[in-house]
C-alpha positions in Angstrom: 214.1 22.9 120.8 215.4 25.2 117.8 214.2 22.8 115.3 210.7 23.0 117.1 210.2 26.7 117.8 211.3 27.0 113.5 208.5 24.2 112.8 206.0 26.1 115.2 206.6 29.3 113.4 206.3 27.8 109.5 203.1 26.5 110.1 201.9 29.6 111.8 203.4 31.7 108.8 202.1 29.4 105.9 198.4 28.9 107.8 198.5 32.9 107.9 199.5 33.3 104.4 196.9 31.1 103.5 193.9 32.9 104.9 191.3 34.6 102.9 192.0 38.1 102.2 189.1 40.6 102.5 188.9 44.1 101.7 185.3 46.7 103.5 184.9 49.0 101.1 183.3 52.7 102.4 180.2 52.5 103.2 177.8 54.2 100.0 175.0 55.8 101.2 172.2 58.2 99.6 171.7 61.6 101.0 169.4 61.2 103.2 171.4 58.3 105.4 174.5 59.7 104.7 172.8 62.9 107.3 172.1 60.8 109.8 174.3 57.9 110.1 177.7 58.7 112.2 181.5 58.0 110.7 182.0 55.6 112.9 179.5 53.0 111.1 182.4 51.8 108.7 184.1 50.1 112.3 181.0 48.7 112.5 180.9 47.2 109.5 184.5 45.9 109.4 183.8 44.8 113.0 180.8 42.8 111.7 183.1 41.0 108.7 186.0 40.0 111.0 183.4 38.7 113.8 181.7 36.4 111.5 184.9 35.4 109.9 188.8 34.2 110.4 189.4 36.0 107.3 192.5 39.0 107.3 190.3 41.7 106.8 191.6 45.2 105.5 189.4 48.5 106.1 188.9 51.6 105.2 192.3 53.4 106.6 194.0 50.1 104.9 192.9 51.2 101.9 193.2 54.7 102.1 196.9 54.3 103.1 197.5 51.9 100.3 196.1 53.7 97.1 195.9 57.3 98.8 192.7 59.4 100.0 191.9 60.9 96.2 192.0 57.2 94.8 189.5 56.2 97.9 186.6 58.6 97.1 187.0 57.2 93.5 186.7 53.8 94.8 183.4 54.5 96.4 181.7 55.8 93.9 182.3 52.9 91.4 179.8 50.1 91.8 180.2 48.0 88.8 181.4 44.6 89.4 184.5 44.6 87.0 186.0 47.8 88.1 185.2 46.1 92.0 187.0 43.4 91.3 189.8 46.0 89.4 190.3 47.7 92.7 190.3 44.5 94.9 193.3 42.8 92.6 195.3 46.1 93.3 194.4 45.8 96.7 196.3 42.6 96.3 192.7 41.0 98.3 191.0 37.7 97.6 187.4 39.8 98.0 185.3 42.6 97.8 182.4 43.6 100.5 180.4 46.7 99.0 177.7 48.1 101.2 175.3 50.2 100.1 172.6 52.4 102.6 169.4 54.2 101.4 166.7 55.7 103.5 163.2 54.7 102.6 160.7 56.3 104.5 161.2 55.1 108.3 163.1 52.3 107.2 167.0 51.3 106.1 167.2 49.6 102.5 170.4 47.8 102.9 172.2 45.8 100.2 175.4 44.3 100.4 177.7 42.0 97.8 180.4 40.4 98.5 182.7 40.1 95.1 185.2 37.4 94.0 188.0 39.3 92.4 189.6 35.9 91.2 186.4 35.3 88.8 184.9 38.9 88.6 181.7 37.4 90.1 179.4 38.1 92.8 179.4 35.5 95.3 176.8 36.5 97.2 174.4 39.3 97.9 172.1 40.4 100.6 168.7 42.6 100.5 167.2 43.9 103.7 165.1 46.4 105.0 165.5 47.5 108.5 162.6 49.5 110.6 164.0 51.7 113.1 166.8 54.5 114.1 170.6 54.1 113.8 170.9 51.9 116.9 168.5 48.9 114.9 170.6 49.3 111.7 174.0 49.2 113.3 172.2 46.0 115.7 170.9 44.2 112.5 174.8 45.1 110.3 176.0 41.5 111.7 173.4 39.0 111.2 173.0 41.1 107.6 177.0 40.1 107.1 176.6 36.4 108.6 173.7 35.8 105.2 176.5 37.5 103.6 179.3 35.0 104.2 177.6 31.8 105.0 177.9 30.4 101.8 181.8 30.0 101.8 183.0 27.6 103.1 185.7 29.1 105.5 182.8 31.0 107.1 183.6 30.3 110.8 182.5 27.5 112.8 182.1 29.6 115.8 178.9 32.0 114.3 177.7 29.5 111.7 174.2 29.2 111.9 172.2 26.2 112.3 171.5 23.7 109.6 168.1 24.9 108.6 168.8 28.3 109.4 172.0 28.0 106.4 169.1 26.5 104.4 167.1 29.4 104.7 169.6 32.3 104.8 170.9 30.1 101.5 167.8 30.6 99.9 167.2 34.0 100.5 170.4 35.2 99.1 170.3 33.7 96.2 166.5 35.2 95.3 168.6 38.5 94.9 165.2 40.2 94.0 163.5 39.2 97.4 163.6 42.3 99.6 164.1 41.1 103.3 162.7 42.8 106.1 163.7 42.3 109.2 163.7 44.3 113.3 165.5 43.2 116.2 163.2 43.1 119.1 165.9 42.7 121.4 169.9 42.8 121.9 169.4 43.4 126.1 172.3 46.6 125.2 170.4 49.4 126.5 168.7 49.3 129.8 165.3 49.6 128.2 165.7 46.5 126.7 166.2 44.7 129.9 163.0 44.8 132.2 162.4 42.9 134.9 161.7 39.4 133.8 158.2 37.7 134.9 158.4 33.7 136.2 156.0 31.3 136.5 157.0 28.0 137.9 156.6 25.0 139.7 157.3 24.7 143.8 160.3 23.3 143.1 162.2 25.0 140.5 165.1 27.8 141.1 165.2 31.3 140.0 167.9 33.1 141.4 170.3 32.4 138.0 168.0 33.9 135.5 169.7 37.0 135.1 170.7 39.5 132.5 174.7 38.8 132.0 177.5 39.9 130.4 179.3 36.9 131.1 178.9 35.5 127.3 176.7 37.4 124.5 177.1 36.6 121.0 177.0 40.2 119.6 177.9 43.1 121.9 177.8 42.5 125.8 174.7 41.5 127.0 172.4 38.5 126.8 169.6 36.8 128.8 170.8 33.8 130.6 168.2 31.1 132.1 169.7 29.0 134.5 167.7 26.3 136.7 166.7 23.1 137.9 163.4 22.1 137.0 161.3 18.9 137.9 158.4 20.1 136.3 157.6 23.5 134.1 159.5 27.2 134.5 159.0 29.8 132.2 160.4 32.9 132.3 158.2 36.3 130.1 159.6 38.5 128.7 158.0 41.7 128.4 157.8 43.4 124.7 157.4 47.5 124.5 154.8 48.2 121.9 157.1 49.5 119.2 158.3 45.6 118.8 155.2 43.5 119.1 153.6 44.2 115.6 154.8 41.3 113.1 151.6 41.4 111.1 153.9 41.3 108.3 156.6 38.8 109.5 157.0 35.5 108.7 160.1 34.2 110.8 160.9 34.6 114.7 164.4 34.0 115.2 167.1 34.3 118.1 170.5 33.0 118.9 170.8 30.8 121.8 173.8 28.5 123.6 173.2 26.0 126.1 176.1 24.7 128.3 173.9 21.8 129.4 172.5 19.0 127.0 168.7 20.2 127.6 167.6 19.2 124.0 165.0 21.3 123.3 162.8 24.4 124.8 159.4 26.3 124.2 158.9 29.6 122.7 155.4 30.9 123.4 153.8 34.0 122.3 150.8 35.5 124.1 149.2 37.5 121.6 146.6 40.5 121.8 143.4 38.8 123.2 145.8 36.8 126.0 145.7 33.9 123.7 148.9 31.7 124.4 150.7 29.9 121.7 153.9 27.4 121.3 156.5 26.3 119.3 159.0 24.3 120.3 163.1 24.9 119.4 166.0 22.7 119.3 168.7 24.0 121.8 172.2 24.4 120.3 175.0 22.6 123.1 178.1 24.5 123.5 177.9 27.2 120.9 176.0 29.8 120.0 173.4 29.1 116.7 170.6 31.1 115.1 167.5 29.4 116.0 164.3 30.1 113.4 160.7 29.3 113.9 158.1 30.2 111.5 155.3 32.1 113.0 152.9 29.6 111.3 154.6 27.1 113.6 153.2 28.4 116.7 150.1 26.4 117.6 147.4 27.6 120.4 148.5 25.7 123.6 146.4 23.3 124.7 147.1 22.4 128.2 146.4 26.2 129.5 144.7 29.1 128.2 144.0 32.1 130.6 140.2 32.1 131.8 140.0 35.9 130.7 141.5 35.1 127.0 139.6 35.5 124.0 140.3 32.5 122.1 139.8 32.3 118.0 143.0 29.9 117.7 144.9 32.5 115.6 147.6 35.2 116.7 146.2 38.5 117.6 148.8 41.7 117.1 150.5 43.2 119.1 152.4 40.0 121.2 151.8 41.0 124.9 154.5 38.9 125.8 157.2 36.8 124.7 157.8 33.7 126.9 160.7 31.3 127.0 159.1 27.5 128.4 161.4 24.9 130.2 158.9 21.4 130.6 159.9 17.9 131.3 157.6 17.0 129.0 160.2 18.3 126.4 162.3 15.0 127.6 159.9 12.7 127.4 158.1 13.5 124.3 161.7 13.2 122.6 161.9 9.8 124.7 164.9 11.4 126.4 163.7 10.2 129.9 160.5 8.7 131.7 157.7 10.6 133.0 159.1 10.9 136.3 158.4 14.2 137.9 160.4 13.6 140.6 163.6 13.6 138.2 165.1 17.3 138.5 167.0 18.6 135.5 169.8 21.4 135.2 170.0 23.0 132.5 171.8 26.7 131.8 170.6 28.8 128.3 171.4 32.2 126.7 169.6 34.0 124.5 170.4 36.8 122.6 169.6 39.1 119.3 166.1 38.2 118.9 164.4 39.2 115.6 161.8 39.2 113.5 161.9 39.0 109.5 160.4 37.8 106.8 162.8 35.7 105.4 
């Protein structure tokens, strides 16, 4: 048993010892954002590393306890790569995240790195701009630091994006000059954000699980779960407040979603303006939580049912009225998953949370 319980504890030593080291450097900000965003946005930010990581991440008292408060306020205002990297090797870290914050007009400029002190490179960088107050820039910090860290390959299995989302978020890091834009429509933390929920069904299909929970989210406490059985069509609409439904300059809809049932794929429809309704359809992740992307020039008018009162000119009117998620058999058959049996009822349980729109 001794010999055991001194195995157990090498390997839990040695695997520790070998973990990726990280040190969150203070927050820089101009002087305009350092007025207006609270203290308390460095936890966010450390938060936001060690949630999209397994690394052994050290923070701002770390630091300030290691190398003393005088050398910290020095640390901060160095931004050059080499004296980065400097401080990182005395930190005795594998690497550096540097964040930086500016205020441009209504909007967040937000640029991150994340430095390799071993080769005095960066590694990665980031570019957004976020529209909104405090409460969308501290929403949007963690899918800014997922792009940030989804190029190593330790990032962690448990918030790693889908394949073509990594393709994209890939891509958009490494065209450093790209600025991305980006506003989250929803996270469901406030109680604004969750209003009642519109359905429109067939006879058959249940309701009574579609619920706002805080049984699983994937960032913060809340999310929208859709639970049902279905032999024919649900959807469930989502209302959007006017602030969120201008994308005339987006090019990307994204949301992360979970499915604890093998229900392969769902419907995302967008009624725009002039009551037009349009689709796109989106691969469900099983068992763990993925970004899901569709680009808006994906969404097609839908063919089998336009409202009688909708003005139709087959292209997407701003603002969206209403975002709508779509649960239809003929999901499984088009994907030959089943036969067109209507009389076939299928379970199926989804969450949805953090949905955004970027231009990425």
């Amino acid at each position: 048993m001794k010999t055991i319980l001194l195995l157990s504890l090498l390997i839990t030593t040695t695997a520790q010892a070998e973990r990726i080291k990280i040190a969150v450097l203070p927050t820089q900000y101009d002087k305009i954002s350092a007025k207006l965003i609270p203290k308390i946005f460095d936890e966010s930010v450390l938060a936001g590393v060690q949630n999209v990581s397994n690394f052994q991440v050290i923070g701002q008292d770390d630091i300030a306890a290691m190398v003393g408060f005088e050398k910290q306020k020095d640390i901060i205002s160095r931004s050059e790569v080499s004296c980065l990297a400097n401080i990182g090797g005395a930190l005795g870290v594998d690497r550096v995240v540097s964040v930086k914050i500016a205020r441009v007009d209504e909007d967040w400029l937000v640029t991150t790195k994340l430095i390799n002190i071993k080769n005095v490179t960066v590694e990665s960088r980031t570019n957004d701009l976020i529209s909104g107050d405090t409460k969308e820039l501290i929403t949007a910090i963690n899918p800014i630091l997922a792009k940030l860290f989804v190029s190593l390959s330790s990032f962690s299995p448990t918030t790693t994006s889908s394949s073509s989302s990594i393709s994209t978020t890939n891509q958009t890091s490494a065209k450093s000059n790209k600025l991305v834009k980006r506003f989250v429509i929803t996270d469901f933390e406030q109680p604004e954000n969750r209003p009642q929920l519109q359905f429109y069904k067939d006879p058959t299909a249940s309701t009574r699980g579609i619920i706002y929970t805080q049984q699983l989210a994937h960032n913060g406490k809340w999310s929208l779960k859709i639970e049902s059985e279905i032999s024919d069509y649900l959807s469930v609409a989502y209302n959007l407040s006017p602030a969120k439904a201008n994308w005339s300059d987006m090019t990307t809809f994204a949301l992360w979603a979970n499915s604890k049932t093998s229900y392969p794929y769902f419907g995302v429809e967008l009624e725009d303006a002039q009551g037009e309704h349009f689709t796109a359809l989106a691969k469900s992740p099983f068992k763990k939580w993925e970004r899901v992307t569709i680009a808006l020039s994906n969404f097609s008018p839908r063919k089998d049912y336009q409202p009688p009162e909708s003005k139709q000119n087959g292209k997407i009117d701003y603002p969206i009225k209403n975002l709508i998620f779509l649960f239809n058999n003929y999901y499984l058959t088009e994907q030959n998953y089943k036969t067109n049996d209507l009389s076939y009822r299928y379970y199926f349980t989804l969450n949805i949370d953090d949905i955004e729109i970027t231009n990425e």
